[in-house]
N, C-alpha and C positions, 0 to 999 in steps of 0.2 A: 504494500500500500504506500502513498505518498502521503508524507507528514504534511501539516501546515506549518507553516513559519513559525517562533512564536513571537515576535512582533516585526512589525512594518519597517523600523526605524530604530536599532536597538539603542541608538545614541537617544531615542524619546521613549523608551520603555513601554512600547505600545502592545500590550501583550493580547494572547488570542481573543480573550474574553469580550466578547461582540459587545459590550458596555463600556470597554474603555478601564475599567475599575485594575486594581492592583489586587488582583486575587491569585489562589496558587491557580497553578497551571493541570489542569485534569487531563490525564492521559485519552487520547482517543484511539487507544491502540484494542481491538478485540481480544475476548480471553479466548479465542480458538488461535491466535497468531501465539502467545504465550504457552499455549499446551504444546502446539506443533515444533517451539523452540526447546521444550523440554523434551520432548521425543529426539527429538534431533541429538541433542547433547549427550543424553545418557546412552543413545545408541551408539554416538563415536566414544563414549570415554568403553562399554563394551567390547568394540573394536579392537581396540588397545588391548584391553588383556589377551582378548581370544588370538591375536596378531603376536603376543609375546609368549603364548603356552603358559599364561596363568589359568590357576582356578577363578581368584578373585586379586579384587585391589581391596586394602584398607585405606583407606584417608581419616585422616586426622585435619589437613589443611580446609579451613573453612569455605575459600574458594571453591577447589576443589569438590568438597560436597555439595557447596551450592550448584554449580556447575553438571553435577554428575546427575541430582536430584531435585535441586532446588529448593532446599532446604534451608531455612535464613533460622538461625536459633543465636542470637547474643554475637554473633560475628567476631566483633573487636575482642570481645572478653576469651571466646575460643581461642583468637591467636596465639594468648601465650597461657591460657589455660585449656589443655587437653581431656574436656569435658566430653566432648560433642565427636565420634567417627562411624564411619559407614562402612559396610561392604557392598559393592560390587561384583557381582559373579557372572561368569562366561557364559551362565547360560539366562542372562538378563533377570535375575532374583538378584533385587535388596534390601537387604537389613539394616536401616538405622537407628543407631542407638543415641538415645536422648537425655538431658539431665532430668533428673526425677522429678516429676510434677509437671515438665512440661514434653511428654511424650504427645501431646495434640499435635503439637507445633507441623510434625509430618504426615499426621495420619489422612488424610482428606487427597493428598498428592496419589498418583496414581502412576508415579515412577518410582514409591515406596512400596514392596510387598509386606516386609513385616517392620513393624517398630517396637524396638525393644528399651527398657533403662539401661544405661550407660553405667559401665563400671569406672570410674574415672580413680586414677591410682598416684598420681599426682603429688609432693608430698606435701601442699595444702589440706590434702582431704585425706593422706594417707599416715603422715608422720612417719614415726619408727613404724607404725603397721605395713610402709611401703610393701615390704618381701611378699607378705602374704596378698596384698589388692592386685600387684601385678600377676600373682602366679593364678589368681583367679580371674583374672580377666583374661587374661594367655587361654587358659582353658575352656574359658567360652568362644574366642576366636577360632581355637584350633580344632572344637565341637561342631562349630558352623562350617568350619572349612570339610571337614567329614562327612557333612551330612548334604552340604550341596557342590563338592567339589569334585566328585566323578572318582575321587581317588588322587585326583592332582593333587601334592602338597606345596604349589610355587605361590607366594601369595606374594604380589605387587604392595609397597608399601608406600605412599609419598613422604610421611615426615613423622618419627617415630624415636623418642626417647631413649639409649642406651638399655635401662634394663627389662623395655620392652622388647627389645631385640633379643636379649637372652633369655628371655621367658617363652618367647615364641619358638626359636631354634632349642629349647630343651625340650619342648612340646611336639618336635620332627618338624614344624614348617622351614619350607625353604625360602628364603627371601630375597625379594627381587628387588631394586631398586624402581619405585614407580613414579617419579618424578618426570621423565621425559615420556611415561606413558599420558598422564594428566595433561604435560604441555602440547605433547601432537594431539592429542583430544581435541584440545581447544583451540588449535592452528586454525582451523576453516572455518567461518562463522556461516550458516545458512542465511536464508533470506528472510526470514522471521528474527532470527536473531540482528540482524542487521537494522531492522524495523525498530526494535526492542532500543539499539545501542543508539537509533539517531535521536529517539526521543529523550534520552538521558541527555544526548549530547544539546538540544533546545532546551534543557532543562537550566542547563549548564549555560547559557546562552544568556539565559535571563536573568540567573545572577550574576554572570560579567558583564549587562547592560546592567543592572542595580549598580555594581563595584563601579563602572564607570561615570554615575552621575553623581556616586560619592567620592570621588575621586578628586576631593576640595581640599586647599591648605586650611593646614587645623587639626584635620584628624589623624587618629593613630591609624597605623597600618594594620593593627588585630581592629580596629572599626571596618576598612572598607572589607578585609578578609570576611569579616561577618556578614556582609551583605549576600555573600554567595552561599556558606552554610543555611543562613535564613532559607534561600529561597529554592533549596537543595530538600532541605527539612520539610515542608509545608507543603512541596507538589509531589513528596510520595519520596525521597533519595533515601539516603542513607550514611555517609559517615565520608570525613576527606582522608584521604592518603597521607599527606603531609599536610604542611605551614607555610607553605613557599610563597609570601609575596611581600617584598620589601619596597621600599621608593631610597632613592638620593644614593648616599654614598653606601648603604649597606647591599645595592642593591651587585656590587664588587667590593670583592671573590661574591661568587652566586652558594647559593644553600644555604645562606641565613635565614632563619625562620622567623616569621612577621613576629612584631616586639609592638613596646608602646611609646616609639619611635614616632615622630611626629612629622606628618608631611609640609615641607614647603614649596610654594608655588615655584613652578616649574620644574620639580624633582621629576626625576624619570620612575616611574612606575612599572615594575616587573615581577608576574603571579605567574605560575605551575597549577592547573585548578586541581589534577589527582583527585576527582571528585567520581566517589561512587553513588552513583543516582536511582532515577527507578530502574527496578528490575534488578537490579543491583551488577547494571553495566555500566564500567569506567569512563567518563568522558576526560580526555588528559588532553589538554587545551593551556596552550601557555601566548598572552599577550604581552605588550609594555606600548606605556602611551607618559605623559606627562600630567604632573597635577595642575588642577585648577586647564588641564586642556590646552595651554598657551604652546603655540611656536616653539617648536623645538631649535635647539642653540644648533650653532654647524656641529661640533661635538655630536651631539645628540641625533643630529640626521645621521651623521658619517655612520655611525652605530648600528642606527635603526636601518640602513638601505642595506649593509654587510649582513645582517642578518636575516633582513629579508631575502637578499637576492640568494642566499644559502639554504633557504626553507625552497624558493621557487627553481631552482636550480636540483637538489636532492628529488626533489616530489617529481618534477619531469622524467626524471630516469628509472621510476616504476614503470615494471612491464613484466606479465607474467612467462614464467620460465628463464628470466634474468638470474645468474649464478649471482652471489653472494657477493664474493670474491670482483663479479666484473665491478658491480655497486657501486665497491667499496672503493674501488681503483678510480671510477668516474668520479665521486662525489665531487662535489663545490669546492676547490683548492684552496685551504685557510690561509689567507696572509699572516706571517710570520708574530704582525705586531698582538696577533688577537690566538696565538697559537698554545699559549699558555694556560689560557682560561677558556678555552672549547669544551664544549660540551661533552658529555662522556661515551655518547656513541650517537652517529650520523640518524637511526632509528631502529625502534624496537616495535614488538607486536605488543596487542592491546585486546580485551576484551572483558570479561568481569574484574579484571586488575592489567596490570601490566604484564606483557608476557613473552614467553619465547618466539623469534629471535631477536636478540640486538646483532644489527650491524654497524660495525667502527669507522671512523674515519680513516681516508686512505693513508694519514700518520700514523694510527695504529694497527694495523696486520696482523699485530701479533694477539689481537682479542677477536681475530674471524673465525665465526662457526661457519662450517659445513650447510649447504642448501641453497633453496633458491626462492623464487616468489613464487608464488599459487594465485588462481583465480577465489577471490571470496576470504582471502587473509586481511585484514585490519591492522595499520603501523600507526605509528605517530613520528613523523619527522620535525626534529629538534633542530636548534637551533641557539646560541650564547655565545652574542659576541660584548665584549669588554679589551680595552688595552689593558695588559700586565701592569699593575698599581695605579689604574685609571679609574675616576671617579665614580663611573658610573657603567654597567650593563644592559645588555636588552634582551629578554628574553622570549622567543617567540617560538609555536608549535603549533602544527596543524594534523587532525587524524584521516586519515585516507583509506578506502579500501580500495584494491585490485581488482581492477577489471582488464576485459581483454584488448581495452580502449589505453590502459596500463591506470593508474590514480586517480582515483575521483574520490575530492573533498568533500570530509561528511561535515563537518562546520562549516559555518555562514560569519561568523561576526567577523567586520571589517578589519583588512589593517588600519595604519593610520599613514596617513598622505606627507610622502617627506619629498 
């Protein structure tokens, strides 16, 4: 289906709502586009095992199970607490296992077969009783793997705590590393998932038109940062990746994280949005403009046009079945003065987070993976140009998927006119 816009004029925040009014933004996306993107997903994360001679995958990675199942239980809190994993099995049975009291969470989904409580062994919830939670949860993983694993015992794992590894290999499973099963999973987005990711990314749209009409000297940089969380929050999103957005001089060296740093009028302004929105697809969208909007200084153009012209120059040379390697050799040739503070790779894949591949700049070589492009892969081409101990940075990105046209930009908001 074709999205609408979601405003006319995002420098006037005209948003869809046929009133004019500042309200969230309602998806108008069908829940049969959303069923057919979880068929999709959990059939290729499938794939993967049965293509590797697994019985099953466990995940622990929240991603991941979102991904696999679509399963959304505390997200943030799962990452570094090991409450919440699923299995996957070869022959399309799964079981997730939930924190206690909130087993609903999956049951209504219908890429779920059974849902069980989670034994989570942790040593929050375990203490000195670790030994015993893990050897008990081992035993129920390696019970499940018996009873629907054909006799296979190769269980794919993505991200799994040291004495869960020994609990499992004294239990006879064999352990496979499932991390690069997970990421080719999620290499090829379908055409419902595409639908799903543009709408996050208009989500995202309308709080970088918010961000940008509060983009006035005065305010803190955690102020205007807020305007996109706001409006991330209220139309359905979900939680930011990082802090990424500075104005003036912190905005070089880049990865400083928004502070209560004070903008003034005509400081250069540079955000990373790392926004995970509805559906809980990534929209990773990086601008820079100035505060208060004023003429940017020659400085400030030089910056802005180098970076541009390395975003428009990178994005041109998608083309499906392009090797990695050629890419990497073509990109946009960094002038020497801005060669210090580049960015840390030309572009990476993108989908419920960020994802496999990154490709390098053709200064670095020595960080090139293996592959090539695909028809229906989703990147983000980056962009960070700054002189070495110069005042100020610009940072810009746009996401793109692969067609056999080669890149078409799934963002809309404007650059800015240098």
């Amino acid at each position: 289906m074709t999205l609408p816009g979601v405003f006319k004029d995002p420098r006037k925040r005209t948003f869809l709502n046929a009133d004019g009014a500042d309200k969230p933004l309602k998806s108008p996306i069908p829940k049969t586009t959303l069923d057919r993107a979880r068929e999709f997903r959990k059939a290729r994360m499938v794939e993967q095992v049965r293509k590797n001679n697994c019985a099953a995958i466990l995940m622990f990675d929240p991603i991941n199970i979102r991904y696999a199942l679509d399963v959304s239980s505390m997200q943030v809190w799962a990452l570094h607490n090991a409450f919440h994993y699923a299995l996957v099995f070869a022959d399309d049975y799964a079981i997730d296992f939930l924190y206690r009291g909130g087993e609903h969470n999956s049951g209504q989904l219908t890429t779920v077969n059974e849902v069980r409580t989670g034994k989570p062994w942790f040593y929050m919830y375990s203490g000195d009783q670790l030994e015993h939670w893990v050897k008990t949860w081992s035993s129920e993983i390696a019970a499940c793997l018996r009873e629907h694993g054909g006799g296979n015992k190769r269980l794919a794992v993505d991200k799994l705590d040291f004495p869960g590894v020994d609990a499992l290999r004294a239990d006879g499973v064999q352990l496979v590393e499932g991390q690069a099963l997970t990421e080719q999973a999620r290499l090829i987005k379908s055409a419902d998932e595409l639908t799903l990711m543009q709408w996050t990314i208009r989500v995202c749209e309308a709080g970088m038109a918010r961000m940008y009409e509060h983009s006035v000297s005065g305010k803190t940089e955690q102020e205007i940062w807020a305007e996109l969380h706001y409006e991330n929050i209220r139309s359905g999103g979900e939680w930011m990746e990082t802090r990424l957005l500075t104005v003036g001089q912190r905005t070089n060296p880049w990865l400083q994280e928004c502070s209560d740093n004070v903008a003034k009028r005509g400081d250069m302004l540079a955000f990373d949005t790392d926004m995970i929105g509805p559906y809980g697809y990534c929209a990773d969208i990086s601008r820079s403009w100035t505060i208060d909007h004023v003429a940017m200084t020659d400085d400030q153009r030089r910056i802005y046009s180098a970076a541009l012209s390395q975003i428009e120059h990178n994005t041109a040379l998608i083309r499906p079945g392009m090797d990695y390697r050629e890419y990497m050799e073509k990109t946009w040739p960094i002038p020497e003065r801005y060669l210090v503070n580049r960015y840390g790779c030309a572009l990476h894949g993108v989908g419920l987070a960020d994802e496999y591949p990154g490709v390098p700049h053709a200064v670095d070589p020595g960080d090139l993976m293996s592959g090539h492009f695909e028809d229906n892969m989703v990147f983000c081409v980056e962009s960070l140009i700054g002189d070495e101990g110069g005042p100020e940075a610009v940072k810009l990105e746009t996401q793109v998927v692969v067609t056999s046209n080669g890149a078409k930009r799934l963002d809309t908001f404007p650059w800015e006119e240098v």
